[in-house]
N, C-alpha and C positions, 0 to 999 in steps of 0.2 A: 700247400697253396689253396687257397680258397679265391672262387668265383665272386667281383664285384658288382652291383647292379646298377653302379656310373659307370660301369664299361660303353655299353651301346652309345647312354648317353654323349657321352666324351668323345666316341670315335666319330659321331655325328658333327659335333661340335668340329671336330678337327679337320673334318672333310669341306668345310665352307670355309668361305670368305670371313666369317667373325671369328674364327678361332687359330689367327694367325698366331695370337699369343693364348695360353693357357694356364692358368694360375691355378695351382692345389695349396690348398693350404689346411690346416689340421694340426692333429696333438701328434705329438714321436710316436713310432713305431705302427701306425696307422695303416702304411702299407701305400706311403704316397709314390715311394722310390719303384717300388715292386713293381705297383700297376702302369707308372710312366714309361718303365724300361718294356714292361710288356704288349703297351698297346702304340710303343713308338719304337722298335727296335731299331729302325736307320737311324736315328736321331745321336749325336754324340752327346757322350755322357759325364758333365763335368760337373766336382763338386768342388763346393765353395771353402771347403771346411781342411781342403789341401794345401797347409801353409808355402809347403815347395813351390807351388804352380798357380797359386791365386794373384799373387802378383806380377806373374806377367798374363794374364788375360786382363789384369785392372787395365793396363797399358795399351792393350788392341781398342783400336779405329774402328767406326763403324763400318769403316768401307773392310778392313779386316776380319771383322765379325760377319760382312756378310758373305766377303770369300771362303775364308778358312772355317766355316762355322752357320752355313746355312738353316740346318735345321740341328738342333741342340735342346738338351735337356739340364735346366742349371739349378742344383741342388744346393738348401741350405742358400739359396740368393739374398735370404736379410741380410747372412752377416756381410756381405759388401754391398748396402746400397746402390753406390757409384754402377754397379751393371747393369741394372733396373734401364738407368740411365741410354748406357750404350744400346739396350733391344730397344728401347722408344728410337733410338736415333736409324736404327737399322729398319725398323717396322715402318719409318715415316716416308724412305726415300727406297726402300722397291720393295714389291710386291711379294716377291716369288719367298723368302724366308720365313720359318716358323720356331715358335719355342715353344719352351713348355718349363714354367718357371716353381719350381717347389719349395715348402718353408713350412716352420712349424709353430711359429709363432703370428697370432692373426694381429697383434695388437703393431708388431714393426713389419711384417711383409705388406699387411694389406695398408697402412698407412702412405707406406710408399708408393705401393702399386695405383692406391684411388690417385694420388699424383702426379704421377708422373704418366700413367698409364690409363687412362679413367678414358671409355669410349675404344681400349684399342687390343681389351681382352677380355676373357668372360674366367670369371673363378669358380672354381671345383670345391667347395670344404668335402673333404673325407674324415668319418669317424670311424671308431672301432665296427668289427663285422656285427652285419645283423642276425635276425636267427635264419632267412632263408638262406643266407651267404655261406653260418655257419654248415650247413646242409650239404654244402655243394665240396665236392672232391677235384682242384684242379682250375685255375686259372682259366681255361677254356669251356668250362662250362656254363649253361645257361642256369639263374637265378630263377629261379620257379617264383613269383610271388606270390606275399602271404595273403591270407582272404583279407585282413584288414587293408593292404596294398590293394586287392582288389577293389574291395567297397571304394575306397578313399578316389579312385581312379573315377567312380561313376556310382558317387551317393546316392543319384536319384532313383537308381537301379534296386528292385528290391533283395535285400540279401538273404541267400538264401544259408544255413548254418546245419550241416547234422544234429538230432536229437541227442546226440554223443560224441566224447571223444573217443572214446570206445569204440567206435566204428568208423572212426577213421582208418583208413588203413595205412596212412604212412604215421600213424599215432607214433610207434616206437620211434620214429629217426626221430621226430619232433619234438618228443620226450627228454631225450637223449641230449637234444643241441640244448632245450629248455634247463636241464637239469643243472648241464655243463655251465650255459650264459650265469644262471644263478651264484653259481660258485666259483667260475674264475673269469667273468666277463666274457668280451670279445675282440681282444687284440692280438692281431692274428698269428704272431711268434709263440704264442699258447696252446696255438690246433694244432703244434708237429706231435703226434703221436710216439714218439717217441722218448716224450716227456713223461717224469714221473711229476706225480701230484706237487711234491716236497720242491719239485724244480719249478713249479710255475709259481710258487710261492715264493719264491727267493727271488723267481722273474719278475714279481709284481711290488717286491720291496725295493727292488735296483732302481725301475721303473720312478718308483716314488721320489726315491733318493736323487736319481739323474735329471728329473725335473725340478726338484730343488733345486739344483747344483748349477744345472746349466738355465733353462727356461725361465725362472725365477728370476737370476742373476741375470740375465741379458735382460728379462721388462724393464727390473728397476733399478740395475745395479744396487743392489743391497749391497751392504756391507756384514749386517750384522741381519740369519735369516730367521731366527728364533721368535720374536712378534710372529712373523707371516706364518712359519710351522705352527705357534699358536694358534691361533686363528682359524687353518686349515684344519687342524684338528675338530677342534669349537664346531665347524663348520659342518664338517663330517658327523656327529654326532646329530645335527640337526637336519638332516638332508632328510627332502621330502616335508618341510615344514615350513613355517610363515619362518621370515628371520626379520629380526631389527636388528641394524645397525650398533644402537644406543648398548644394546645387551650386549652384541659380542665383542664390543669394545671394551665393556666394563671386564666381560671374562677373560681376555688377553692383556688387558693392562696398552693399549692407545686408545689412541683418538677417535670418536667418530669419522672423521674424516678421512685417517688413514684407514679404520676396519672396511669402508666405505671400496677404499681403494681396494684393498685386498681383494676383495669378493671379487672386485672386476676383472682383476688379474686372473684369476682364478676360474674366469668366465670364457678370456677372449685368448687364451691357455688352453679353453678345449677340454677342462676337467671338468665345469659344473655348464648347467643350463640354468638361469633365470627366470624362473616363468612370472609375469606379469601378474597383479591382480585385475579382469576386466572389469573395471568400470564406467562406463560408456552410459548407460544406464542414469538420471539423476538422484537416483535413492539414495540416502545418507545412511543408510542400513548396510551399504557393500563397504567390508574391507578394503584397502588399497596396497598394503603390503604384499612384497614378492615371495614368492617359494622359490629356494634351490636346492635342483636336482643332481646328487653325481650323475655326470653319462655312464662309467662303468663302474659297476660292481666290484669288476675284480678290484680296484684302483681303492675306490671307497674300502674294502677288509684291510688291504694295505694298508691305508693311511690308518685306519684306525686299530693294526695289529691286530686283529678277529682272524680267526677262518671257524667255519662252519656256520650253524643257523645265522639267519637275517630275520629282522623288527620287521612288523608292519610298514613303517616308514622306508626302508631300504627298498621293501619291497616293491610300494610303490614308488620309489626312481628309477627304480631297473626297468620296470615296465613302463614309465614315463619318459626316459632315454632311451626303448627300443622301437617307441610312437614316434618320436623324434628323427633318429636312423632313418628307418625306413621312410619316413616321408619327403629327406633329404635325399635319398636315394633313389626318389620318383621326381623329384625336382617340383615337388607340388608346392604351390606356392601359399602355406596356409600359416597361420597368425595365432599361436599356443598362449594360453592364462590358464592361470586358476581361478575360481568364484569359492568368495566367499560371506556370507552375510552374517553380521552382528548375532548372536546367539547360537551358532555351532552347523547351521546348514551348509553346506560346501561341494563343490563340482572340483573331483581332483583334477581333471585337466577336461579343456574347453579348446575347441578347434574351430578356427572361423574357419571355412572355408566362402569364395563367391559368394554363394548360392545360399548358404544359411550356417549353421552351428553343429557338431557332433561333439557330443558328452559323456565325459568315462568317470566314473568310480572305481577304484581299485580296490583290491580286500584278497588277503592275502587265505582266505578261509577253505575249507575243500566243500564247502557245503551252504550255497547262495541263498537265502530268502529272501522273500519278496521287500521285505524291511529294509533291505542291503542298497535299494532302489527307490529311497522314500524322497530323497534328496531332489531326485528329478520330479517331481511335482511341482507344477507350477512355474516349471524354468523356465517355459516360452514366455512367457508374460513380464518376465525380468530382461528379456532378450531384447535386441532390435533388428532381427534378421528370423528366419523360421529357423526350428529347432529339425534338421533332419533325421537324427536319430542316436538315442546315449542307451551306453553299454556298459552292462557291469563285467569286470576281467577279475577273476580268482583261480581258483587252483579246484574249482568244483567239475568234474569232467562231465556231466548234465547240463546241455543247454536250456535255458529256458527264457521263454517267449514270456515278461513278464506283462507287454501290453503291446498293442501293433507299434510302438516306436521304441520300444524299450527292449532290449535284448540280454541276458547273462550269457559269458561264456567262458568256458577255460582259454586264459594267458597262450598258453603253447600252441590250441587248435585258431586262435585267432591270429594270432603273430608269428609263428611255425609256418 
């Protein structure tokens, strides 16, 4: 069991007036079921996916829901919409009852939930563990946060970074979660230690398989999943890059407008991220094409049968998806792009926050120059907010101070 750092969040959440109802929503195996039953132990525990018993709670009354079933936990809620239904009717006429509604699919739970429930619940997305999660030994532990969590907390604040990773002194565990996230993600039926390597590998093809099967088939009812497997493949291969549409339809054999669809599925599924191109800016010199990112690694080897080394490109999604985590994980309210302009200059990922912009480069290298930081030249001036401060992330375990806003540092002592 690993420590989540939406726990506090959540229990906050639960302890007022807005969190009568509670919506998690996420990809499988994310660890939605775990953490509800952990941080709601009175709550009854009912799931959806129980053919025996699902149709007689379709049948209970609100006035029954609210006797027999005050505070509940209803798992797998898409697949009967119709219940959705019944906690709106029970949330509307008394006070005292609470839920906590789970699902894995964001594209039919939360469709229903802005619905019929918009104004009368606050939602939770949960994704795979981060690296301070993986760290942590035991559901009841506290989550140390990472220094980028720190910074990100209080930008204006100057960051202070050791000369080295080297002298860190929690370097090994850091190393360790780091080495691990690289090679089999972060979903957390993968940290029982009592796995062998050959097992999480088999876990991460089932994994692939059962989202096909099931999550797939429930967006779109496919009939035939071979297109979409295409595609997803396609897709994988390009991860961490500009995508057009136009292309990966020509490489799978449809339509723009279905490849179009795919991607989205594929998105609000909880498997990739979308990043934006920002163009805010009136230059006709910015790209507008999206980059996507897998969220996990492990998931991306899968799909695309690898194990061992990762691309430049993979590498930066890993570490694009563990920016992302954690910032969900602090509830920060910040706004992810990519930049890129017309002849090869690029900012792999762009962070609005309030108060101004934070800039990463990623580079999968053990050995940073200053060269590796060229990109951030001049980016305030392309900007429309001030530029707080961009960071180069590799695998160099030398920090360096490439200008007072500019910082290099290793991946694992920054997100560790």
């Amino acid at each position: 069991m690993k420590a989540r750092h939406l726990s506090s969040y959540i229990s906050n959440i639960a302890a007022g007036k807005t969190g009568r109802i509670i919506v998690f929503t996420g990809a499988r195996q994310t660890g939605k079921t775990t953490l509800a039953r952990h941080l709601f132990p009175d709550y009854e525990y009912i799931t959806i996916e129980d053919p025996v018993t699902v149709g007689a709670f379709l049948k209970l009354t609100a006035a029954q829901w609210q006797k027999m079933y005050p505070q509940a936990i209803l798992d797998e809620v898409q697949k009967e919409p119709v219940l959705i239904e019944s906690i709106k009717a029970v949330y509307d006429q008394w006070q005292e009852p609470r839920y906590v509604l789970l699902g894995s699919s964001q594209l039919l739970l939360l469709s229903k939930v802005r619905e019929s429930l918009a104004g009368r619940c606050v939602i939770v997305e949960m994704y795979p563990l981060t690296l301070p999660e993986l760290k942590t030994n035991g559901l009841e532990k506290k989550v140390k946060p990472s220094l980028f969590q720190r910074f990100i907390a209080d930008p204006e604040h100057t960051i202070n970074v050791i000369p080295s990773f080297l002298l860190d002194k929690e370097m090994p565990e850091k190393q360790e979660a780091w080495n691990y996230y690289m090679k089999f993600g972060g979903y957390p039926a993968l940290t029982d230690t009592t796995l062998t390597d050959e097992e999480r590998y088999i876990w991460l093809q089932q994994y692939v398989r059962t989202y096909l099967e099931r999550d797939v088939r429930d967006l779109a009812l496919f009939r035939d999943l071979e297109p979409f497997v295409k595609l997803q493949r396609v897709l994988a291969t390009q991860t961490g890059r500009v995508i057009n549409a136009s292309s990966l339809a020509n490489h799978t054999g449809v339509s723009v407008k279905t490849a179009q669809r795919y991607i989205h599925y594929l998105e609000v599924s909880y498997q990739t991220l979308t990043l934006p191109a920002w163009s805010r800016n009136k230059t006709k010199r910015l790209m507008k094409a999206p980059k996507v990112h897998y969220l996990d690694n492990g998931v991306l080897q899968a799909v695309l049968h690898k194990r061992g080394g990762i691309t430049g490109y993979e590498f930066e999604s890993l570490v694009v998806a563990e920016i992302y985590k954690q910032l969900n994980a602090l509830q920060i309210p910040a706004h992810v792009h990519h930049l890129r302009i017309q002849g090869g200059r690029e900012i792999d990922l762009l962070l609005e926050l309030g108060e101004g912009y934070v800039a990463f480069e990623i580079k999968m290298t053990d050995k940073v120059t200053k060269n590796d930081a060229r990109h951030f030249t001049g980016l305030e001036e392309i900007l429309d907010k001030p530029l707080i401060h961009s960071f180069v992330l590799s695998n160099d375990p030398e920090t360096k101070h490439v200008s007072p806003k500019v910082t290099a540092v290793h991946c694992a002592l920054f997100l560790g």
